[in-house]
C-alpha positions in Angstrom: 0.0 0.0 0.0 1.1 3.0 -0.9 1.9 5.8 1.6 -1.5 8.1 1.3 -3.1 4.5 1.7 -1.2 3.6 5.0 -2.2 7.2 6.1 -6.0 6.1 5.7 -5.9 3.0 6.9 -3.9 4.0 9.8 -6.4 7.1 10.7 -9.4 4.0 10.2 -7.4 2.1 12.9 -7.4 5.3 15.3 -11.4 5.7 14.5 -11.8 1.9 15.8 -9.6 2.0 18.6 -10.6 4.7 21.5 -8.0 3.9 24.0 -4.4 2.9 23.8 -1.4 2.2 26.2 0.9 5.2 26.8 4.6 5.4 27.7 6.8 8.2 29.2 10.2 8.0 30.7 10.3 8.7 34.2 13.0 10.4 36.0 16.0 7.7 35.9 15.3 7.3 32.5 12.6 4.2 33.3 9.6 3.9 31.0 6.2 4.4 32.4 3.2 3.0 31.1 -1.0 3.8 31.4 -4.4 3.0 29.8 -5.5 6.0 28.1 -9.1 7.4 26.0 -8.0 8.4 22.5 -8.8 11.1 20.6 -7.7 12.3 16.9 -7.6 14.6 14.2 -6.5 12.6 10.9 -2.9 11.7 12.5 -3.0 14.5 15.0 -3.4 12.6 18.5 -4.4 14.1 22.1 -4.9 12.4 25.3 -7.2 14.5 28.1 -5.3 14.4 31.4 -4.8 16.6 34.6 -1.4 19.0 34.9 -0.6 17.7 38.5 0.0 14.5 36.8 3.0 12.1 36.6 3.0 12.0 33.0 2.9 16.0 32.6 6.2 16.1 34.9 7.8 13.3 32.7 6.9 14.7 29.7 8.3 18.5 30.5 11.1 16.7 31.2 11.3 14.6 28.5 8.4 15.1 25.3 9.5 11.4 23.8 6.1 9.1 24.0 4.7 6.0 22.5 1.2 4.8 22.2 0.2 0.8 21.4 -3.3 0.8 20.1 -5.4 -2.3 19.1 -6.0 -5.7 19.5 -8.3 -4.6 23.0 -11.6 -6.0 23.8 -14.0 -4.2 21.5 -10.9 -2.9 19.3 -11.0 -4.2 15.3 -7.9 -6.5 16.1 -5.4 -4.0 13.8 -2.5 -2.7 15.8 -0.4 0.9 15.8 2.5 1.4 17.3 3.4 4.5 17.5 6.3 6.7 18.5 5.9 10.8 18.9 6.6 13.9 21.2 4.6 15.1 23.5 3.2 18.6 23.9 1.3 20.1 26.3 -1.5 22.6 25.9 -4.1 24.5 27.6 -5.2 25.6 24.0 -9.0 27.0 24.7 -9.7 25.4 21.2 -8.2 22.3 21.6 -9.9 21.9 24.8 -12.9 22.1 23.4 -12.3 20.2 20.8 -11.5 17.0 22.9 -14.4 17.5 25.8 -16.3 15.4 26.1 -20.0 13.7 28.9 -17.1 10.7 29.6 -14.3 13.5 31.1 -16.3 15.2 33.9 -16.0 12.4 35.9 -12.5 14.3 36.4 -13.0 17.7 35.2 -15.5 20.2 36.5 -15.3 21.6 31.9 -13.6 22.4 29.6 -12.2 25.2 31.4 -11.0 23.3 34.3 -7.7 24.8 34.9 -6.3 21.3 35.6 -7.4 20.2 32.1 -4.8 20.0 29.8 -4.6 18.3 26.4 -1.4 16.3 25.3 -0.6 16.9 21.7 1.3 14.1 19.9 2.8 14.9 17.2 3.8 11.0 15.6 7.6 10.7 13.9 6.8 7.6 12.8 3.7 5.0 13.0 3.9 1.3 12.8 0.4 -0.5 11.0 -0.2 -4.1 11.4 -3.6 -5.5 10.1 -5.5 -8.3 11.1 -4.9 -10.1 7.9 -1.1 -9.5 8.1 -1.0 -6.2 6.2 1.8 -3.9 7.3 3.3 -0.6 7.1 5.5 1.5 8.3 4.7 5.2 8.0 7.3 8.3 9.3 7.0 11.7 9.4 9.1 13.5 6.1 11.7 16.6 7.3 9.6 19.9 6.2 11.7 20.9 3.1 12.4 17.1 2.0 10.3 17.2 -0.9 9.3 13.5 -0.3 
């Protein structure tokens, strides 16, 4: 497939698949690892979380992430794998965006000031289907004409 069809199908996969497994690194450089909801934009990724959180500290520390989607209970059985940095944002819109019934079980709204949206931006994204397809996509260097 060819690279505009991996992004499809990979942006499918994120549609079927609302939560994932993500990893920081925690101070000692040891990786850290929790369930988390889902929620994209084509290949634009955010995670709703509070900023006295663990991963907020590990990630101003160091904005390297990864996120395993797929082959949960209720998922389509495809899996991503996928590596990115992490930003975090108090962006009005983004917040927004993301909020939804399911988070004010933790927030009191979207203008909670502990609500902060993480931002992945993915370097590269790993596909494997449930009939063996597989692809590796990456992020082309602005200016690399690829």
């Amino acid at each position: 497939m060819n690279n505009k069809e991996l992004e499809q199908t990979i942006i499918k996969a994120l549609d079927n698949n609302k939560f994932g497994s993500f990893g920081t690194i925690e101070a000692g450089n040891k990786p850290k690892v929790r369930y988390m909801a889902v929620f994209h934009d084509g290949l634009s990724i955010y995670l709703a979380t509070n900023r006295k959180t663990h991963k907020v500290e590990e990630l101003k520390n160091n904005p390297n992430a990864f996120l395993l989607l797929g082959y949960e209970e209720g998922g389509d059985k495809e899996l991503l794998e996928i590596e990115a940095t992490a930003d975090i944002t108090k962006d009005d819109t983004l917040r927004a965006k993301v909020w939804n019934k399911e988070l004010e079980q933790w927030f009191k709204g979207p203008d909670d000031p502990d609500y902060v949206i993480l931002e992945l931006t993915p370097s590269r994204i790993e596909y494997m289907g449930k009939n063996k397809e597989h692809g590796v996509w990456e992020r082309q260097a602005a200016g690399s004409g690829k």
